[in-house]
C-alpha positions as a LaTeX table, in Angstrom:
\begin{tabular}{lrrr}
\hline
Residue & $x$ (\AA) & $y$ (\AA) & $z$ (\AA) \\
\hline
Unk1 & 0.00 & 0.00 & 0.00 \\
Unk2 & 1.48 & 3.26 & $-1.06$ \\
Unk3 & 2.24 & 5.98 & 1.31 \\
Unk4 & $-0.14$ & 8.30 & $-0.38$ \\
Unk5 & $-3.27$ & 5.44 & 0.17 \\
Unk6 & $-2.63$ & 5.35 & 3.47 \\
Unk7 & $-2.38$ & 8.75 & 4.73 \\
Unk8 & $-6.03$ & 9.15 & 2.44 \\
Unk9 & $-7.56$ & 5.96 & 4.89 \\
Unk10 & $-5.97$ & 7.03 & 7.82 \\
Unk11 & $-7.30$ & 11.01 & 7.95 \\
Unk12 & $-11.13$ & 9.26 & 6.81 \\
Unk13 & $-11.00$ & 7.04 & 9.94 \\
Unk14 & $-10.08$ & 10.42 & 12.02 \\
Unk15 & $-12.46$ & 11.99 & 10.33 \\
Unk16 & $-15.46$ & 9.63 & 9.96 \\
Unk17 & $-15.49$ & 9.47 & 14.15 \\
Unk18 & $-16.88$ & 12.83 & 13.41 \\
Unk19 & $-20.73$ & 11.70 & 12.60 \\
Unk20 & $-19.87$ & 8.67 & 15.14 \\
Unk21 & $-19.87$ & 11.72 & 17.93 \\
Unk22 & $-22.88$ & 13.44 & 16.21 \\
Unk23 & $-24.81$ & 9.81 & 16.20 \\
Unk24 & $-23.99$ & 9.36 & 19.88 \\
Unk25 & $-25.32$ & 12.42 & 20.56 \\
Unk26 & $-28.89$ & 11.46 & 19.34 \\
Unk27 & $-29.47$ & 9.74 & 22.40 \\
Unk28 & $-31.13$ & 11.97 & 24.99 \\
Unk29 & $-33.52$ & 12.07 & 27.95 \\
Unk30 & $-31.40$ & 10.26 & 30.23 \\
Unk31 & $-32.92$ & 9.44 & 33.48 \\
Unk32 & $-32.58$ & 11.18 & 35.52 \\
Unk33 & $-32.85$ & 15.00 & 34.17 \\
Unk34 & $-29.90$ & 16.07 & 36.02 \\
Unk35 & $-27.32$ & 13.24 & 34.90 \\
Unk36 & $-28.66$ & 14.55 & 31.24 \\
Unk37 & $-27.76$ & 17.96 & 31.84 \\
Unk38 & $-24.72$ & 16.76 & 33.98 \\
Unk39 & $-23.27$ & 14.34 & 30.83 \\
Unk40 & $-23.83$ & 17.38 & 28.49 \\
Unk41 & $-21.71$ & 19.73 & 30.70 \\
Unk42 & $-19.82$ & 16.77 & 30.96 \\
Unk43 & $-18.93$ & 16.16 & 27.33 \\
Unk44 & $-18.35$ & 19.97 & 26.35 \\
Unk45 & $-15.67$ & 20.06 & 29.01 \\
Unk46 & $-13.60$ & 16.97 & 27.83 \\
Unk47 & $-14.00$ & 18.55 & 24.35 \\
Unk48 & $-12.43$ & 21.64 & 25.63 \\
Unk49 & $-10.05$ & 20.02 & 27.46 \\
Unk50 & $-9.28$ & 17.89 & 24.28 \\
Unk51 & $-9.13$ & 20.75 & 22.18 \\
Unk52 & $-6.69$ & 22.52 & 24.97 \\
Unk53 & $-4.32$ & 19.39 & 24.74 \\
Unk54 & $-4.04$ & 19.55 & 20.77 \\
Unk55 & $-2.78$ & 23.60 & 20.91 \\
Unk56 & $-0.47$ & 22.72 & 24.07 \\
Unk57 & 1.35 & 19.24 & 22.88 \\
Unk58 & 0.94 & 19.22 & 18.90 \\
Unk59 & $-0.31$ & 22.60 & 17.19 \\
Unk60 & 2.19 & 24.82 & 19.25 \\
Unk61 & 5.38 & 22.54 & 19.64 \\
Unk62 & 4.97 & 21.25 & 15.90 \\
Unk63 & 4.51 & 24.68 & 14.81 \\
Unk64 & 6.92 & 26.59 & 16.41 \\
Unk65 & 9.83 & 24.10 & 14.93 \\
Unk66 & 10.51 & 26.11 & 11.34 \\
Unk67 & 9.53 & 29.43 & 12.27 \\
Unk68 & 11.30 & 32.68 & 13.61 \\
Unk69 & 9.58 & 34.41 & 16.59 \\
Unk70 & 8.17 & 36.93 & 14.35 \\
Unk71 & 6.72 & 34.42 & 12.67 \\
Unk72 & 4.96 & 32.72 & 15.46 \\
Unk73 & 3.85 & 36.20 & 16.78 \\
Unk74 & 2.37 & 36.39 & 13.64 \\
Unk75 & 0.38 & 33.70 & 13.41 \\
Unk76 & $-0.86$ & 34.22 & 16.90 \\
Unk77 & $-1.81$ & 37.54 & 16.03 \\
Unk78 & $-3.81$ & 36.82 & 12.81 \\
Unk79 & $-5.17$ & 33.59 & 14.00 \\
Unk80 & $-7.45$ & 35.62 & 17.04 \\
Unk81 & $-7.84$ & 38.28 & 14.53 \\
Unk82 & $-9.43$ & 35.78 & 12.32 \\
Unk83 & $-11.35$ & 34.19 & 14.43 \\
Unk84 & $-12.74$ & 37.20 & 16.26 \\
Unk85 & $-13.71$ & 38.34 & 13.40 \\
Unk86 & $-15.78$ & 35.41 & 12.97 \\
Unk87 & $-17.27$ & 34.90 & 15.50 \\
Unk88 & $-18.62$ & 38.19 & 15.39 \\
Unk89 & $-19.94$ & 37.16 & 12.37 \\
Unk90 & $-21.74$ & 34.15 & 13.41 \\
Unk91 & $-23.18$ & 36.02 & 16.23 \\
Unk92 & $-24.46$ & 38.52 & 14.32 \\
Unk93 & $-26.13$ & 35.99 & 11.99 \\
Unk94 & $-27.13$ & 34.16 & 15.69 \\
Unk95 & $-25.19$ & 31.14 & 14.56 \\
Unk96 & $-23.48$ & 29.12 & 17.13 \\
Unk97 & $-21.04$ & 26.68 & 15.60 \\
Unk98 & $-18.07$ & 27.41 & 17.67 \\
Unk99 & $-17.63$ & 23.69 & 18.51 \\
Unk100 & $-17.76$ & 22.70 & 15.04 \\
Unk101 & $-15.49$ & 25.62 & 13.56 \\
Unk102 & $-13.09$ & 24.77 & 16.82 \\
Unk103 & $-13.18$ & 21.00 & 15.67 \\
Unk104 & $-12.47$ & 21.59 & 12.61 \\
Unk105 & $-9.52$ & 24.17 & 13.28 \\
Unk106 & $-7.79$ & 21.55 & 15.15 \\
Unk107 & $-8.69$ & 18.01 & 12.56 \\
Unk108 & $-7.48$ & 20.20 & 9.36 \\
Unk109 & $-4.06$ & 21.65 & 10.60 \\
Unk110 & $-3.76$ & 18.59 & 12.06 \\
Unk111 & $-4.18$ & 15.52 & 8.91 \\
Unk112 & $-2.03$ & 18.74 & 6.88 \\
Unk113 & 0.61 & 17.78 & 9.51 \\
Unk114 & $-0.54$ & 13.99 & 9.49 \\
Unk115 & 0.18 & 13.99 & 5.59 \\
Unk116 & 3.34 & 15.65 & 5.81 \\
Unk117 & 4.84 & 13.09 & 8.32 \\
Unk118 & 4.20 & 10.24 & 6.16 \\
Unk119 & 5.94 & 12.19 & 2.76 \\
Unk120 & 9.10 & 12.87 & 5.58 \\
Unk121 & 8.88 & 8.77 & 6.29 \\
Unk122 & 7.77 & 9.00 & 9.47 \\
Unk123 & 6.40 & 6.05 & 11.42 \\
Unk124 & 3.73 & 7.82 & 13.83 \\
Unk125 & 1.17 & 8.46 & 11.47 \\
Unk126 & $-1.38$ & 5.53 & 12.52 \\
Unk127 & $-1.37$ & 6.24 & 15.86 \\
Unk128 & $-1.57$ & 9.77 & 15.29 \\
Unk129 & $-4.51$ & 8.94 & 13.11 \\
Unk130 & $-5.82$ & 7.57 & 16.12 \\
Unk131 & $-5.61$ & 9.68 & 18.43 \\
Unk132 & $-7.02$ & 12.43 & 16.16 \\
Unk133 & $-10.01$ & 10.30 & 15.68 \\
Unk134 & $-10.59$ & 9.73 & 19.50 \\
Unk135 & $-10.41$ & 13.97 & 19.63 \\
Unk136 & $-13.45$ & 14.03 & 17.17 \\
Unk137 & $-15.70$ & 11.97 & 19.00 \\
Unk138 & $-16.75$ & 14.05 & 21.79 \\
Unk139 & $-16.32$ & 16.73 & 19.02 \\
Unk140 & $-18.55$ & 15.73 & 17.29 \\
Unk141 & $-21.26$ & 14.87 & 19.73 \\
Unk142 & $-20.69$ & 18.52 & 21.17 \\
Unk143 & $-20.92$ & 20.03 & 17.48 \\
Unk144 & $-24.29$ & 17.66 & 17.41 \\
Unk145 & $-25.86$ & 19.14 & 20.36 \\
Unk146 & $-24.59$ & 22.82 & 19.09 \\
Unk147 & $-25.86$ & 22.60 & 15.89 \\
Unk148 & $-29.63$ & 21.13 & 17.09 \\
Unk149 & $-30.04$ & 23.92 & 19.46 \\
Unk150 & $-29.70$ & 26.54 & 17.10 \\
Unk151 & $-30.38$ & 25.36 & 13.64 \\
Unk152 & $-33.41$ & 24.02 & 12.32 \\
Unk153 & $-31.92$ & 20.57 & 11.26 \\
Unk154 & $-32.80$ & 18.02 & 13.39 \\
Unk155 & $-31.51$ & 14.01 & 13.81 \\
Unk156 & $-30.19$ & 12.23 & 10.56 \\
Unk157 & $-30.14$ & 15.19 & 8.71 \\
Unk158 & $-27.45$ & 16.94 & 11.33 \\
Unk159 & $-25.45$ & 13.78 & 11.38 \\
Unk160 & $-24.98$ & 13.87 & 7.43 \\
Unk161 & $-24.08$ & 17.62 & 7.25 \\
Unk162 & $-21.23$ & 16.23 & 9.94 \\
Unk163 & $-20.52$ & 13.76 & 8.00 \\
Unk164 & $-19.89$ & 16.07 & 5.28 \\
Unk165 & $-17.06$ & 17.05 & 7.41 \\
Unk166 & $-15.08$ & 14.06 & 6.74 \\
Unk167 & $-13.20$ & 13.96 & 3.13 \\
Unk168 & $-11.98$ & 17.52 & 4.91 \\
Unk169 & $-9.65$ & 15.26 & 6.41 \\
Unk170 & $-8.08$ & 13.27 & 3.39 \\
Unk171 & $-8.53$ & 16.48 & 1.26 \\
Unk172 & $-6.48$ & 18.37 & 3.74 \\
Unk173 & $-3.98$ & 14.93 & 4.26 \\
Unk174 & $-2.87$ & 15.06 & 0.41 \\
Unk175 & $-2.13$ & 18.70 & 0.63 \\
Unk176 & 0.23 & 18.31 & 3.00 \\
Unk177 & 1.49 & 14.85 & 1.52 \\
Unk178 & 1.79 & 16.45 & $-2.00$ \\
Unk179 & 2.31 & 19.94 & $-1.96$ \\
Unk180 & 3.10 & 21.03 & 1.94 \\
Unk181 & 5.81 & 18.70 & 2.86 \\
Unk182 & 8.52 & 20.71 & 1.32 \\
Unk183 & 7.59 & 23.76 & 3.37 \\
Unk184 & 7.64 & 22.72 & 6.51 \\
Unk185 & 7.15 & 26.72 & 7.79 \\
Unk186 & 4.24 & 27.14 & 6.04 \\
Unk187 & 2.57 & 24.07 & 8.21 \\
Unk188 & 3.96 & 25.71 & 10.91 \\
Unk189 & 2.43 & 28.78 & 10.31 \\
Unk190 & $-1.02$ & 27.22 & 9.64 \\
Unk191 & $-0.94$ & 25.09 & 12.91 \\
Unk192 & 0.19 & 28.05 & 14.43 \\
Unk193 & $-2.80$ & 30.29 & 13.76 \\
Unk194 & $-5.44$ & 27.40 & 14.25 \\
Unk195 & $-4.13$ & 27.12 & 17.76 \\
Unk196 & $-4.64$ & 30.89 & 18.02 \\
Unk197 & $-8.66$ & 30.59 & 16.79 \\
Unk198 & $-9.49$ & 27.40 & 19.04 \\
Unk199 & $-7.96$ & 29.28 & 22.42 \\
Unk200 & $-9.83$ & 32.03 & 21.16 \\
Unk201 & $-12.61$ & 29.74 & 20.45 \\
Unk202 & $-12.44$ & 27.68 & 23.29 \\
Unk203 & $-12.22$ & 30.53 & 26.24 \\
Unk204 & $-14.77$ & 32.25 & 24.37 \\
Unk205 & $-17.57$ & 29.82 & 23.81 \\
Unk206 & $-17.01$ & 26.18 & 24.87 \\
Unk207 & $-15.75$ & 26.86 & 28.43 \\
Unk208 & $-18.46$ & 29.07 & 28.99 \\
Unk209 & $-21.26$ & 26.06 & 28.10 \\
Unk210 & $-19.48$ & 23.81 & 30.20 \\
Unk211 & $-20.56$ & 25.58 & 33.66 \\
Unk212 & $-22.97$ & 23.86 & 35.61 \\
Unk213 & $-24.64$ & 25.38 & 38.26 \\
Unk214 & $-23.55$ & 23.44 & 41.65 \\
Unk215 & $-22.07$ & 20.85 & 40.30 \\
Unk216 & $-18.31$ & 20.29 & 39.86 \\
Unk217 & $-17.93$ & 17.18 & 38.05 \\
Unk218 & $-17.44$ & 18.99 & 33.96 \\
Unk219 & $-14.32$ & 20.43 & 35.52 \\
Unk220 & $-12.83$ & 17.34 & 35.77 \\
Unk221 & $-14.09$ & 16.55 & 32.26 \\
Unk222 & $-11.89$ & 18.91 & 30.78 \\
Unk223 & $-9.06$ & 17.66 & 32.77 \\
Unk224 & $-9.39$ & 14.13 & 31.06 \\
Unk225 & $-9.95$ & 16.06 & 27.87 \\
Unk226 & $-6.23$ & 17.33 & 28.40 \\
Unk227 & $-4.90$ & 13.94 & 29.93 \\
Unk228 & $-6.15$ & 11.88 & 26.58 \\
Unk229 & $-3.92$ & 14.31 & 24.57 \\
Unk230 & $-0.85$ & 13.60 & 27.41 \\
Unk231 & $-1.46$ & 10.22 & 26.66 \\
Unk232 & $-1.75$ & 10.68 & 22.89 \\
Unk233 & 2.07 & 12.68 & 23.31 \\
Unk234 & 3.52 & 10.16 & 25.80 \\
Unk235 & 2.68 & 7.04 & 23.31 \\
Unk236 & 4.19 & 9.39 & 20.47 \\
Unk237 & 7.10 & 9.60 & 21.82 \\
Unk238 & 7.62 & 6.66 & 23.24 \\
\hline
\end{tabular}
């Protein structure tokens, strides 16, 4: 199997956990009301704390490698710029899709990067692939529940517009096996100012949905959001 083939069936298995999430997220009314509303919290806070763990051990570190300080300042700079802008845009249109446009800044940079390995020869693309995946599941259930309460589309019809979401990832994974691989600052600079939008992002939208009124327990959601992407950087590595 050709380099290529893989990275393609690798970034559609990341990417196809994506309506997995959203299907998951069908199931409601769980008895009893609270341990609905306390799973919801629940699940937004992992995501965030997933989402955190990408910027801190892959986006940042992998993006900082090939570029100058003024570069990463840069990127930084236009990446909040960008995504202020919007999300002032989406709330003047009262669309809430941060969770989806967060997801999505973090799958993207991320299969560029995945794509890029693979054309350098290196060996951690499956499990990378992997991990990336297990990051879209609760992603994609919180991009479900986002998306129902403030679109129209309801059910199976939300779960195929996610799914739409998923030759993103082997789009994005020949880019940076064919035409990205050779400039290793310009994926640096990309990953670099999606890790910019989703702190934006996250700080701005997600951890404010994750607060529960008297209860505690979505905290610690978020801090096994961050310890699946230790995990993730620890088997890496290893």
């Amino acid at each position: 199997m050709s380099e290529l083939v893989q990275v393609l069936l690798l970034t559609t298995m990341a990417g196809a956990a994506i309506p997995i999430g959203g299907a998951i997220a069908m199931v409601e009314r769980i008895s009893p009301q609270w341990l609905e509303e306390e799973l919801r919290h629940s699940v937004i806070a992992f995501g965030g704390g997933v989402l955190i763990s990408a910027v801190a051990l892959v986006l940042v570190p992998d993006g900082v490698k090939a570029l100058s300080l003024g570069w990463i300042v840069a990127a930084f700079v236009a990446g909040a710029i960008a995504f202020w802008g919007l999300e002032t845009l989406l709330a003047r249109s009262q669309s809430s899709i941060a969770q989806l446009v967060a997801m999505l800044s973090d799958f993207i940079p991320e299969a560029i990067a995945l794509g890029a390995a693979f054309a350098h020869g290196e060996s951690t693309g499956a499990l990378l692939a992997v991990l990336i995946a297990l990051q879209n599941l609760p992603e994609g259930f919180n991009a479900f529940r986002e998306l129902r309460v403030s679109g129209n589309v309801r059910g199976g019809k939300l779960v195929l517009m996610l799914a739409a979401c998923v030759p993103l990832g082997p789009l994005a994974g020949w880019i940076g096996y064919h035409h990205l691989a050779e400039y290793p600052s310009v994926v640096g600079f990309i990953m670099l100012f999606a890790a910019s939008g989703i702190l934006y992002l996250t700080f701005q939208d997600l951890a404010p949905q994750s607060r529960s009124e008297s209860q505690r327990a979505p905290a610690i959601g978020a801090v096994f959001g961050f310890l699946l992407g230790v995990i993730g950087q620890v088997l890496l590595d290893g």
